[in-house]
C-alpha positions as CSV (number, residue, x, y, z in Angstrom):
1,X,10.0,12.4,2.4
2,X,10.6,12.4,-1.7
3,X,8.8,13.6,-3.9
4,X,7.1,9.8,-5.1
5,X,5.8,9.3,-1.7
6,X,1.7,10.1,-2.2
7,X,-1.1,9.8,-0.6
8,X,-1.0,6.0,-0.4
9,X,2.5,5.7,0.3
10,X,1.7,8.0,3.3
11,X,-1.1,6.6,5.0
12,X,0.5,3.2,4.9
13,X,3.5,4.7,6.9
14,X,1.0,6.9,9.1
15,X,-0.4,3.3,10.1
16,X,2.8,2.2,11.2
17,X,3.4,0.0,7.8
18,X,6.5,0.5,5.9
19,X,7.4,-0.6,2.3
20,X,9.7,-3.3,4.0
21,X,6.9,-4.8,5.9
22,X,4.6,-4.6,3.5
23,X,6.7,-6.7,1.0
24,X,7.6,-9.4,3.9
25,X,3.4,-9.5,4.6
26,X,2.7,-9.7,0.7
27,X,5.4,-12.1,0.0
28,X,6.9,-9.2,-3.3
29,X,10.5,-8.0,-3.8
30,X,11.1,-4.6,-2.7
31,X,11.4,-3.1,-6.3
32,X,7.9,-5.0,-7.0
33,X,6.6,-2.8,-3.8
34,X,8.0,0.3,-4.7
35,X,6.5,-0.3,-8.1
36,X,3.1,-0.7,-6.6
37,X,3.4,1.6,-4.5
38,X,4.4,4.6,-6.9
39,X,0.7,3.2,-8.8
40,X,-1.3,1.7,-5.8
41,X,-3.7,0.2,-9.1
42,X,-1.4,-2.3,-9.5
43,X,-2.0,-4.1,-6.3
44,X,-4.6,-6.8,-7.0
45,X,-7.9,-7.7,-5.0
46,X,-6.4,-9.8,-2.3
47,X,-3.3,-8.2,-1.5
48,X,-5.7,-5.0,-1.3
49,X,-7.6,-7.2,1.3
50,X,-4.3,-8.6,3.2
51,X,-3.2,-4.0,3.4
52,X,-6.7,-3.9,4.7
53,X,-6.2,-6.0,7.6
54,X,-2.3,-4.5,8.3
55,X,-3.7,-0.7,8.3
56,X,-7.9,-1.6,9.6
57,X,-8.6,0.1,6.6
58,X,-12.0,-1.4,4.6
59,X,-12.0,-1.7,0.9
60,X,-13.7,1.2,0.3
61,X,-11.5,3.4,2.2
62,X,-8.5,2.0,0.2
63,X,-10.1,1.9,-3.2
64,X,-11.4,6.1,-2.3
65,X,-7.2,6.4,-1.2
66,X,-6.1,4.9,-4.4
67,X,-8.3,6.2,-7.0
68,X,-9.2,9.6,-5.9
């Protein structure tokens, strides 16, 4: 684990969902993910919604995970 891995980062591998798979599901380059994933504000409404479905996490859940 490196130090850039937070709390997002985290619970997306801890729900079996790794940066590779997450780029294939959201259709983004793997620099584009680990962009977004090093500031999880970047990710837009319904790719928030498509990480939702991967992890059966609501939108609260992910918008308390990314902002607090």
């Amino acid at each position: 684990m490196t130090k850039k891995d937070n709390k997002f980062s985290k619970t997306l591998r801890f729900h079996g969902v790794s940066k590779r798979d997450l780029g294939t599901h959201l259709n983004l380059s793997q620099p584009t993910i680990k962009a977004y994933c090093e500031n999880p504000q970047m990710f837009r409404l319904n790719q928030l919604k498509k990480i939702g479905k991967l992890t059966d996490l609501k939108l609260n859940e992910l918008d308390d995970l990314i902002s607090g």
